[in-house]
N, CA, C and O of each residue as an XYZ file, in Angstrom:
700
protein
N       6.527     -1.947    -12.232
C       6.508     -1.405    -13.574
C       7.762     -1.875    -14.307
O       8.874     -1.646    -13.832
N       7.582     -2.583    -15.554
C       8.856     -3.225    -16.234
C       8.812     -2.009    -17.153
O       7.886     -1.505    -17.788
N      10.078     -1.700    -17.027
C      10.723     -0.908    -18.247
C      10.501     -1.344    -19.439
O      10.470     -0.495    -20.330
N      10.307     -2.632    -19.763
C      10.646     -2.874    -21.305
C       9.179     -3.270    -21.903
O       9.056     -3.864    -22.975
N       7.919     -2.811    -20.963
C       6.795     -3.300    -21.377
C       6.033     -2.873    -22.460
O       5.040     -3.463    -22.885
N       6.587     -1.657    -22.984
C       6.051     -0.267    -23.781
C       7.197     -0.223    -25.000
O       8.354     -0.562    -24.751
N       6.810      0.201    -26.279
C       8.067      0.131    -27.122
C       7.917      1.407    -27.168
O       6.973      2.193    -27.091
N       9.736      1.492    -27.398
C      10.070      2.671    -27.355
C      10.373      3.491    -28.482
O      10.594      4.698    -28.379
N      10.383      3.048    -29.237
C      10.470      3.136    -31.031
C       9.298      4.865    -31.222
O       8.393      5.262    -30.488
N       9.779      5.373    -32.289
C       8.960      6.432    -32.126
C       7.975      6.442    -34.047
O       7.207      7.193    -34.650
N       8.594      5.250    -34.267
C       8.538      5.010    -35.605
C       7.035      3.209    -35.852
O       6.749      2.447    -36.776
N       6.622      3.376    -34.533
C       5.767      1.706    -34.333
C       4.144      2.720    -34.727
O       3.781      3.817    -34.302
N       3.568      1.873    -35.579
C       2.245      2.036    -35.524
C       1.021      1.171    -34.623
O       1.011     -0.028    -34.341
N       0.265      1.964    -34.373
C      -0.660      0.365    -33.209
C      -2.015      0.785    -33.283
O      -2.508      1.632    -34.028
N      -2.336      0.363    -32.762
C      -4.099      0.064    -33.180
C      -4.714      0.450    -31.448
O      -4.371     -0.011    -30.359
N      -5.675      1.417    -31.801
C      -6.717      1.873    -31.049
C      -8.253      1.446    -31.012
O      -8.997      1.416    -31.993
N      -8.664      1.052    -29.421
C      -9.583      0.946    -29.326
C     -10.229      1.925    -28.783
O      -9.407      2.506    -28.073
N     -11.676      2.666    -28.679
C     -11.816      3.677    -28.221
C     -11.384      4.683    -26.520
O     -11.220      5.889    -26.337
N     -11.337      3.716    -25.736
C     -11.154      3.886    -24.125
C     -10.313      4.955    -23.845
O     -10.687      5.997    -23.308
N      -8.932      4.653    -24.283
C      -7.721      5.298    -24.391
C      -7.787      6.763    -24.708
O      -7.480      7.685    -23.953
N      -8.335      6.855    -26.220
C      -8.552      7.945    -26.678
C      -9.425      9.051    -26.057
O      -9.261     10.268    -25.977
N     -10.488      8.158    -25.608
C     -11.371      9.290    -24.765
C     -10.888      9.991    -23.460
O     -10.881     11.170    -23.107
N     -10.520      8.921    -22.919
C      -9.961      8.891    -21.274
C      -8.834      9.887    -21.236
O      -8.750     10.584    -20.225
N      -7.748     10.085    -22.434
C      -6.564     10.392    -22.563
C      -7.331     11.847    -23.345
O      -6.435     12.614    -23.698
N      -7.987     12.102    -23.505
C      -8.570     13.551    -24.124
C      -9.268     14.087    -22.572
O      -8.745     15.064    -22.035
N     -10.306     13.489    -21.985
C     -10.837     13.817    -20.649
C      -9.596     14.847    -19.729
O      -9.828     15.881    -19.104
N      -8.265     14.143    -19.917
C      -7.520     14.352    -19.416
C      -6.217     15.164    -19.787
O      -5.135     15.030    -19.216
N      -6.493     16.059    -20.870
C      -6.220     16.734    -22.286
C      -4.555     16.555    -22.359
O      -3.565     17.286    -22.330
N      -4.859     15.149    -22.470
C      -3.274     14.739    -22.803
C      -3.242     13.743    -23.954
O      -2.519     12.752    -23.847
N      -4.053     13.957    -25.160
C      -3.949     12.791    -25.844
C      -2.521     13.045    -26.697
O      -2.043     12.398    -27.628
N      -2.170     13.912    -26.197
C      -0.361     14.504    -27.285
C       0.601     13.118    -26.357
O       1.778     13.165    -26.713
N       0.436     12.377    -25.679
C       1.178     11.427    -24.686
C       1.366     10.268    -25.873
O       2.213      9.414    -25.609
N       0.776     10.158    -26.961
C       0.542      9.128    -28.445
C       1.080      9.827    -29.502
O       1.279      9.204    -30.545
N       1.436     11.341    -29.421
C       2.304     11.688    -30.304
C       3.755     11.611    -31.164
O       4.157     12.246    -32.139
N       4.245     10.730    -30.496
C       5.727     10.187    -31.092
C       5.650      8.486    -31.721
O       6.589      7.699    -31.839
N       4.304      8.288    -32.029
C       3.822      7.011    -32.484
C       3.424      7.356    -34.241
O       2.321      7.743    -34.626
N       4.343      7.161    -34.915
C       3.876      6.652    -36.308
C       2.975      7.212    -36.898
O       2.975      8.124    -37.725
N       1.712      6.264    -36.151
C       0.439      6.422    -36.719
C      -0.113      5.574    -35.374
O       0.514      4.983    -34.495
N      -1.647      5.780    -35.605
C      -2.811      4.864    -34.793
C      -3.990      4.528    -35.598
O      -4.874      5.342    -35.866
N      -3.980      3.645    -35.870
C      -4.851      2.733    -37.109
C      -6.384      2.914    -36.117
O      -6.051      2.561    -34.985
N      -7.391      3.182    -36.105
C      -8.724      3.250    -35.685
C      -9.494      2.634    -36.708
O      -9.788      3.012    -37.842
N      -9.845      1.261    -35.850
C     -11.135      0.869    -36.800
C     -12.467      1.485    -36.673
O     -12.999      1.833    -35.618
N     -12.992      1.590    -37.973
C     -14.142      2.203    -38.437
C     -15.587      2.200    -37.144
O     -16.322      3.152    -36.883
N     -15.615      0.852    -36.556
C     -16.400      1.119    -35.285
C     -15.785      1.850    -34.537
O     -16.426      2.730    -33.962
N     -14.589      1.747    -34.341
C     -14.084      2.767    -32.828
C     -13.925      4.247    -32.911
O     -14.147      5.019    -31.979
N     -13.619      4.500    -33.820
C     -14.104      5.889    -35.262
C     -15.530      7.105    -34.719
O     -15.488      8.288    -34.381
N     -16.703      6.104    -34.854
C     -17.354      6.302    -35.253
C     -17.675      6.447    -33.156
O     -18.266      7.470    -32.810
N     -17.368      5.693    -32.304
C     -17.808      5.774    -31.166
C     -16.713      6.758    -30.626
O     -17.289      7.711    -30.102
N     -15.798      6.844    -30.580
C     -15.218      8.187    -30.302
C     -15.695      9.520    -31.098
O     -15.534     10.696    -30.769
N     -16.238      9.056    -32.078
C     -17.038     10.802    -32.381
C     -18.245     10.601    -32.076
O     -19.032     11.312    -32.702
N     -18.750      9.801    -31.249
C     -20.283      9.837    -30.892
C     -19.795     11.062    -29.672
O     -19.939     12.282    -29.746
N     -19.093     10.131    -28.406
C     -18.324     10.200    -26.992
C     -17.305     11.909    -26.919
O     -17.421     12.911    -26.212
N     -16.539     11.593    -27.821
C     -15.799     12.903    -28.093
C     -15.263     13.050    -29.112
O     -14.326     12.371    -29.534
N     -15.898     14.149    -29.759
C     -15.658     14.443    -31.434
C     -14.143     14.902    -31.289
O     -13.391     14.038    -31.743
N     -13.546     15.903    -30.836
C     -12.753     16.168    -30.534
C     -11.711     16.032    -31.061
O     -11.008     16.702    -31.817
N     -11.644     14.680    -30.390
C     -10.174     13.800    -30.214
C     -10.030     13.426    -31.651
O      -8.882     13.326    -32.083
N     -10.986     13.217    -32.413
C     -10.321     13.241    -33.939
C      -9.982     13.748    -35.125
O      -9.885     13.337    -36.282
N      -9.769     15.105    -34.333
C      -9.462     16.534    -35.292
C      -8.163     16.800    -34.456
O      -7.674     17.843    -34.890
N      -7.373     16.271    -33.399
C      -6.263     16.553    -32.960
C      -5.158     16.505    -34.050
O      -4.998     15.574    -34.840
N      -4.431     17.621    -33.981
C      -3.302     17.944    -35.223
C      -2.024     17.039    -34.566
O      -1.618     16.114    -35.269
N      -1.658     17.162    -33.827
C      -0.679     16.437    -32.787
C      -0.735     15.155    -33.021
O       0.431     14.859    -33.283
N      -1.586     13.897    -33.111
C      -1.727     12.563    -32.915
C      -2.500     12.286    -34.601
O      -3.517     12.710    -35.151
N      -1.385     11.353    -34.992
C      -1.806     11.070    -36.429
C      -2.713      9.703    -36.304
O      -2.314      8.542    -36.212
N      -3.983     10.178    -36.330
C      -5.001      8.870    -36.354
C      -5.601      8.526    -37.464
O      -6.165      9.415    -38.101
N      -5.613      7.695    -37.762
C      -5.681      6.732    -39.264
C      -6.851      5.905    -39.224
O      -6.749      4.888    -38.539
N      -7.948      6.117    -39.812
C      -9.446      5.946    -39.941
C      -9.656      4.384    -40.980
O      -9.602      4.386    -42.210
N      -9.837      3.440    -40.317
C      -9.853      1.659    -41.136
C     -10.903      1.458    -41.235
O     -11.790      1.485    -40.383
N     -10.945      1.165    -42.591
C     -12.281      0.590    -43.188
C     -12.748     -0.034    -42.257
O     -12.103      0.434    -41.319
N     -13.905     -1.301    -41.533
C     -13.898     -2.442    -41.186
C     -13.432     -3.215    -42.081
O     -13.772     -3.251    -43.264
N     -12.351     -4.092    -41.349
C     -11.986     -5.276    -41.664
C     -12.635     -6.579    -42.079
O     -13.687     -6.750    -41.463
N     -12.316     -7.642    -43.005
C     -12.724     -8.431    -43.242
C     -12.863     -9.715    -41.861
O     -11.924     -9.891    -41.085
N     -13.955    -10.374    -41.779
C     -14.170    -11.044    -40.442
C     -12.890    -12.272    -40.892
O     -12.531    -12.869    -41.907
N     -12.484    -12.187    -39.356
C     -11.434    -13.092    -39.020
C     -11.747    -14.413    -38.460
O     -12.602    -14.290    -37.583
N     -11.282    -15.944    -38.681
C     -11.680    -17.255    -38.008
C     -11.186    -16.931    -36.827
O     -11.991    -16.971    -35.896
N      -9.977    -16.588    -36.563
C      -9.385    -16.236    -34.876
C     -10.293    -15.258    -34.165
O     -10.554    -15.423    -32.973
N     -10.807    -14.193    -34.894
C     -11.259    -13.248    -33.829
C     -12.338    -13.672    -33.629
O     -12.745    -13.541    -32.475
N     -13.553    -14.571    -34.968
C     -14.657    -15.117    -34.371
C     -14.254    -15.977    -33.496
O     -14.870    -15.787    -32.447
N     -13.270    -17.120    -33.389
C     -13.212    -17.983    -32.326
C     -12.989    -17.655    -30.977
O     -13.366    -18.499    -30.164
N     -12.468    -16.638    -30.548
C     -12.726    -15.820    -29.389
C     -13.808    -14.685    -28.852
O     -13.825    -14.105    -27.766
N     -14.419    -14.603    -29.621
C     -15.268    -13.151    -29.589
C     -16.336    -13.678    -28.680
O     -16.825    -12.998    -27.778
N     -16.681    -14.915    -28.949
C     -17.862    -14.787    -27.625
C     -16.886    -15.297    -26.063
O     -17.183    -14.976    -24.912
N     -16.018    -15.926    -26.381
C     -15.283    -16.299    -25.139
C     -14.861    -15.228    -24.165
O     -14.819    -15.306    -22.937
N     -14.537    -14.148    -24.997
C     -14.499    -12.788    -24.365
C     -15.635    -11.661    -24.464
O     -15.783    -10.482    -24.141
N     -16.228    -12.505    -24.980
C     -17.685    -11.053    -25.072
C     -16.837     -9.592    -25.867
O     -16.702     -8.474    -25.370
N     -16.334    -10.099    -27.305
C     -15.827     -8.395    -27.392
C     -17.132     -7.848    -28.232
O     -18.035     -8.508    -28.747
N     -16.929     -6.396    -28.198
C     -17.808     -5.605    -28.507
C     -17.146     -5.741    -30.287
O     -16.287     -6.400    -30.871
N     -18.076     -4.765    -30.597
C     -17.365     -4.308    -32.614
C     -16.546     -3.796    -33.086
O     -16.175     -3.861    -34.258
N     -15.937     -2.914    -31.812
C     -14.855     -2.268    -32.071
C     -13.652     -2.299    -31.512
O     -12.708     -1.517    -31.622
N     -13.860     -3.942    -30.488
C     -12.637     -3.750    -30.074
C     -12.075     -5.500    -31.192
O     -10.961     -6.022    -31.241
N     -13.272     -5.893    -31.841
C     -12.855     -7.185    -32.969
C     -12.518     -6.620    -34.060
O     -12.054     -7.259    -35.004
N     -12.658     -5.662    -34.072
C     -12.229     -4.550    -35.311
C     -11.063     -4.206    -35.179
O     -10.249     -4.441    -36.073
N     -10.714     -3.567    -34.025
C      -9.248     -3.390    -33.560
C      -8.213     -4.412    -33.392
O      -7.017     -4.165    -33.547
N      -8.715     -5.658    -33.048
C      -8.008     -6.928    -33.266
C      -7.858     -7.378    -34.304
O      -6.696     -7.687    -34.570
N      -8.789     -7.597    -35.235
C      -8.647     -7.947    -36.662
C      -7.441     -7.271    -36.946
O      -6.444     -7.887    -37.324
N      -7.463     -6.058    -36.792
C      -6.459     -4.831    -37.313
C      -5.439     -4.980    -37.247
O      -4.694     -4.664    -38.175
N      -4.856     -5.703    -35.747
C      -3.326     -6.171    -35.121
C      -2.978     -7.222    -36.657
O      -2.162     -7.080    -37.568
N      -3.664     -7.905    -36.472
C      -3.321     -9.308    -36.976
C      -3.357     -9.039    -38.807
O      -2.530     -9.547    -39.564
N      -4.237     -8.349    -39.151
C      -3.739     -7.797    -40.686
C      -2.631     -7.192    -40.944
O      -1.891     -7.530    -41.868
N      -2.397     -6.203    -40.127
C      -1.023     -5.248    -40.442
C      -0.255     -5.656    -40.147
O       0.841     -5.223    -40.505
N      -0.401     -7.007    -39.108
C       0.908     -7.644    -38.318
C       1.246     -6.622    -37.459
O       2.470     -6.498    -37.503
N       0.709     -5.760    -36.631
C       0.277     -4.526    -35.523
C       0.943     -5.702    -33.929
O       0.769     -6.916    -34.041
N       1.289     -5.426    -33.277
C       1.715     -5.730    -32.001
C       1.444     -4.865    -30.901
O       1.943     -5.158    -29.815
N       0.676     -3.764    -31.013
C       0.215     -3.042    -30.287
C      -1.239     -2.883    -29.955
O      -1.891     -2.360    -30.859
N      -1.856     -3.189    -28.944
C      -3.226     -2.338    -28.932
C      -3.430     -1.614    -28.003
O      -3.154     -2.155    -26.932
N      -3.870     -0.413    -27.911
C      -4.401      0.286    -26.660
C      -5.622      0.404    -26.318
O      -6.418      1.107    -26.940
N      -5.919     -0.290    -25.257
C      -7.341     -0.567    -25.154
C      -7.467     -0.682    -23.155
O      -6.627     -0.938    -22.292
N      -8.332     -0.485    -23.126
C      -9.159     -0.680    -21.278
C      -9.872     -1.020    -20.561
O     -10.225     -0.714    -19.422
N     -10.174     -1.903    -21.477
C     -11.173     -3.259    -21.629
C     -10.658     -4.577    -21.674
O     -10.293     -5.340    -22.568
N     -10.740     -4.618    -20.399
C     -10.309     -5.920    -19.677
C     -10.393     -7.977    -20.642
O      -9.648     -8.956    -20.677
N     -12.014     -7.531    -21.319
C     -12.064     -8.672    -22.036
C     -11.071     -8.446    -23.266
O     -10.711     -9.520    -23.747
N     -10.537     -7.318    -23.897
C      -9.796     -6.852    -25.482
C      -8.135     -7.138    -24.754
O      -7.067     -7.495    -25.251
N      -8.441     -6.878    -23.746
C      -6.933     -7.111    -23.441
C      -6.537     -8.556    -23.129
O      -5.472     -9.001    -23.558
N      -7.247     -9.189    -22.502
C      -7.060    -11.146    -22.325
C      -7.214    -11.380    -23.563
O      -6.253    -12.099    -23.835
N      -7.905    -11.206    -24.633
C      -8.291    -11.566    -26.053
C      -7.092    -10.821    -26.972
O      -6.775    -11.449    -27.982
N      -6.499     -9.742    -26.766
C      -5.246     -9.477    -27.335
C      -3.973    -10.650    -26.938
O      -3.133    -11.191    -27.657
N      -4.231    -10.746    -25.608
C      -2.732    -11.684    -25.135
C      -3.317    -13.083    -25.360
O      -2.318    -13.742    -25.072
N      -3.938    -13.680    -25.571
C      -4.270    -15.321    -26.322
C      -3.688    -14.980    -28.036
O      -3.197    -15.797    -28.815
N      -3.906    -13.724    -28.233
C      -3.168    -13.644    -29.672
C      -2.171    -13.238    -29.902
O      -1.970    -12.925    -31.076
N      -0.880    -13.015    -28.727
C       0.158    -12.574    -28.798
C       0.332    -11.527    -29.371
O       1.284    -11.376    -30.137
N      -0.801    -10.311    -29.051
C      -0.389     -9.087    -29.343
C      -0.809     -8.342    -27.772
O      -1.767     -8.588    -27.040
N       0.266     -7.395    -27.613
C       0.835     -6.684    -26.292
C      -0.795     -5.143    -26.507
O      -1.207     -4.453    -27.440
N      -1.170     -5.325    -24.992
C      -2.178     -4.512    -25.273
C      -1.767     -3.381    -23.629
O      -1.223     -3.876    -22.642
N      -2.106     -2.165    -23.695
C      -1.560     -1.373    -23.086
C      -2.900      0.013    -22.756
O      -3.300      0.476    -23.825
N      -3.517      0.610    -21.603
C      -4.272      1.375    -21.186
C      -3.690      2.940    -20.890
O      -2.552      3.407    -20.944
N      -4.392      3.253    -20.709
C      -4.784      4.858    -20.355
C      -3.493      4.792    -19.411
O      -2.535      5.484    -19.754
N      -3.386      4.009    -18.239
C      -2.422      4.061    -17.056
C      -1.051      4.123    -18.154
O      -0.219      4.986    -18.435
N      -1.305      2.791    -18.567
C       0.203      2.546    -19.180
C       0.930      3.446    -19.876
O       2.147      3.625    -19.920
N      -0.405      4.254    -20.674
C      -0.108      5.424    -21.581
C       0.844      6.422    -21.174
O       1.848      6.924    -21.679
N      -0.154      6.620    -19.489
C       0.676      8.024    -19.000
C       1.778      7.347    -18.657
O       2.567      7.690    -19.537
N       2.531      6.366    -17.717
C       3.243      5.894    -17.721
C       4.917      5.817    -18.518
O       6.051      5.973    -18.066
N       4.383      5.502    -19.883
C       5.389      5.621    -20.827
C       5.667      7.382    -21.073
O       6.759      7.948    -21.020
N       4.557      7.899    -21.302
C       5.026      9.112    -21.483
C       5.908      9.687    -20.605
O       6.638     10.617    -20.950
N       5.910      9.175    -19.395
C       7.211      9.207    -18.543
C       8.766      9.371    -19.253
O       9.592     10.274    -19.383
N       8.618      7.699    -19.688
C      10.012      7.195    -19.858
C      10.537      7.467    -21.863
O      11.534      7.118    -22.495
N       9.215      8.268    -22.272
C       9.655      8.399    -23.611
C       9.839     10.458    -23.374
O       9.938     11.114    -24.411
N       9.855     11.085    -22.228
C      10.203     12.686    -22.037
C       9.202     12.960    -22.643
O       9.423     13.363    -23.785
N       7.959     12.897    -22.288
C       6.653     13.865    -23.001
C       5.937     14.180    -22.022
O       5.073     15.045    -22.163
N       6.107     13.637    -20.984
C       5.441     14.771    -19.251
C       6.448     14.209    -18.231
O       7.051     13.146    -18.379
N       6.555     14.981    -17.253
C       7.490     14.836    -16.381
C       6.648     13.725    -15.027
O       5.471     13.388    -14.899
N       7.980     13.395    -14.138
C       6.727     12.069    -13.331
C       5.758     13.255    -12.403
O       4.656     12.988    -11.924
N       6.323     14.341    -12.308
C       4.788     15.366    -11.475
C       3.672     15.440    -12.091
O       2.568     15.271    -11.573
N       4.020     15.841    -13.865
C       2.899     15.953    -14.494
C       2.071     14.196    -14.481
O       0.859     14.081    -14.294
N       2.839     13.190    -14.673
C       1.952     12.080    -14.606
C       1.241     11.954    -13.550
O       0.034     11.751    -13.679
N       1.813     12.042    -12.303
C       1.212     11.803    -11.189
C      -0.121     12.626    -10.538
O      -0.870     12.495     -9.570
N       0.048     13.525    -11.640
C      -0.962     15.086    -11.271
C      -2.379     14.292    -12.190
O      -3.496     14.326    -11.673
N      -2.238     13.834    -13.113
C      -2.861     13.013    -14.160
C      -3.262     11.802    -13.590
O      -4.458     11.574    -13.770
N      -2.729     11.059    -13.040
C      -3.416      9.659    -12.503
C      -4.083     10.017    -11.284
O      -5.029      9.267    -11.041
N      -3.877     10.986    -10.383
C      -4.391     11.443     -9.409
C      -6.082     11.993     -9.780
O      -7.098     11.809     -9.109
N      -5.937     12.628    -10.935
C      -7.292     13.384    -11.611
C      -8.437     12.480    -12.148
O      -9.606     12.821    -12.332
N      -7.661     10.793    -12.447
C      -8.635     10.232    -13.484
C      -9.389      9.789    -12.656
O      -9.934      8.844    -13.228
N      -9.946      9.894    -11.237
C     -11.625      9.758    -11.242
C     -12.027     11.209    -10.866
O     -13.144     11.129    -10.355
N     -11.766     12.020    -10.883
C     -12.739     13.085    -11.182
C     -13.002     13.771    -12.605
O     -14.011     14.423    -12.870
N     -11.643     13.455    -13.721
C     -11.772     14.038    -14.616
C     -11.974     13.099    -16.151
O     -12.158     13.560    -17.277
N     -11.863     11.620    -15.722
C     -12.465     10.851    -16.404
C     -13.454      9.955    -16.018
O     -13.745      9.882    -14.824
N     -14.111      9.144    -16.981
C     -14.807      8.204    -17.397
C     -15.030      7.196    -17.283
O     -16.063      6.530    -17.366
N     -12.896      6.768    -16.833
C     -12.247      5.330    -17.039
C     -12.572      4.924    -15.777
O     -12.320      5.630    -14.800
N     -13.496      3.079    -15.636
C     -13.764      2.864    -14.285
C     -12.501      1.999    -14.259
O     -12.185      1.077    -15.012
N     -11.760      2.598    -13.051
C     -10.979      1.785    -12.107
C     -11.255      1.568    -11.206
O     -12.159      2.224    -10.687
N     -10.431      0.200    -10.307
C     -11.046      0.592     -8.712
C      -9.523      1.501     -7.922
O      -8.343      1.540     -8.268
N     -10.124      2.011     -6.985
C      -9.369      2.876     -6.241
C      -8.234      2.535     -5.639
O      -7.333      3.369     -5.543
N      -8.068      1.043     -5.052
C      -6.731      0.460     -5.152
C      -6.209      0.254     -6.248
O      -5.087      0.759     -6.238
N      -6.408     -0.172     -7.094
C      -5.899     -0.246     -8.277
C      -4.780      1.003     -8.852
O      -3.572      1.107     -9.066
N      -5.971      1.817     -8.939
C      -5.299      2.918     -9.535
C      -3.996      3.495     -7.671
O      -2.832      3.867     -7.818
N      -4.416      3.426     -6.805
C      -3.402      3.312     -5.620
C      -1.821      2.904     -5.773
O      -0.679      3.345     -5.643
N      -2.515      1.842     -6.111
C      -1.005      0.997     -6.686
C      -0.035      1.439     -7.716
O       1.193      1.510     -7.765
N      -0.777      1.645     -8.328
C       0.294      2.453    -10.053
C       0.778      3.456     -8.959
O       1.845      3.215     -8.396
N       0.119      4.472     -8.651
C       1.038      5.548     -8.141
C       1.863      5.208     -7.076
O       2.989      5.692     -7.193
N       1.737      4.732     -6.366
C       2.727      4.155     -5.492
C       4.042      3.409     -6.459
O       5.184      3.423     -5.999
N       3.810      2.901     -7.547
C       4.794      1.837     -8.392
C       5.049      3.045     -9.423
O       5.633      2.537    -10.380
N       4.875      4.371     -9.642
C       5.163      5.161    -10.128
C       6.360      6.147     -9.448
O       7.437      6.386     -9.995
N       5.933      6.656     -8.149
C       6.433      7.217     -7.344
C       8.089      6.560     -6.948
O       9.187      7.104     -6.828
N       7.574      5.024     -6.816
C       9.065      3.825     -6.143
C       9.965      3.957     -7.491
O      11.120      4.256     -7.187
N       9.727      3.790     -9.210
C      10.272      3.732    -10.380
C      11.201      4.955    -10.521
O      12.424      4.867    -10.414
N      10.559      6.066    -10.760
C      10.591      7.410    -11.245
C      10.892      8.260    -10.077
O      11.427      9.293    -10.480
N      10.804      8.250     -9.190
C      11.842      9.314     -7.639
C      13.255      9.077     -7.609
O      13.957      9.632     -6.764
């Protein structure tokens, strides 16, 4: 786990794709995005987090910011089938690259290779709890109590080593 992978700024706005939001509500910690600015949500990802969980976008705590769809991009079409992205996560990319955004949070493996060909830093549910570590918004018990829960209490498919590993690289960081 690199320390410097996550900004620490409490003043950065970034762009959401739906994954995060849900996964990070499943797990009724979406307040872990609360010292962020804002979170720009494009209008598809909007609209699929209130299909999935209405919820999460009436949270008073996390200032989420509802985007038109964006105008179609030559970069994001030139990748979009290379990565197979869905509507809302080319929506969410468009989004980086209009606002000049350097952030995306997303858990979708193709949005995240398709964020880093565009030199914008893309970051998951793990990473989420993670930082909330190192920015004092849960302690490393409460994270670890949380990554321990996300296959029974979320959605998010990981595989089981996978998620193994973080806690182990959580536990070695943060003890």
């Amino acid at each position: 786990m690199n320390g410097d992978c996550m900004e620490k700024t409490n003043h950065t706005l970034i762009v959401a794709d739906a994954g995060p939001l849900i996964h990070l509500d499943e797990l009724a910690s979406l307040d872990v995005l609360s010292d962020y600015a804002g979170i720009l949500v494009p209008d598809a990802v909007w609209i699929e987090v209130e299909h999935h969980r209405p919820r999460v976008l009436q949270q008073a705590n996390v200032k989420l910011i509802r985007q038109p769809p964006p105008p179609s991009l030559s970069k994001i079409n030139a990748i979009r089938t290379l990565y197979t992205l869905h509507h809302g996560e080319r929506e969410a990319l468009a989004l980086c690259l209009i606002h000049s955004i350097n952030m995306l949070i997303t858990d979708d493996t193709a949005a995240r290779l398709a964020a880093k060909t565009l030199n914008i830093k893309a970051h998951g549910t793990l990473g989420l709890l993670i930082r909330a570590i190192r920015q004092d918004l849960r302690t490393l018990s409460e994270v670890l109590a949380l990554l321990y829960a996300i296959p029974q209490q979320t959605t998010l498919h990981i595989r089981p080593s996978l998620l193994n590993d973080v806690i182990s690289q959580v536990k070695t960081e943060f003890s």
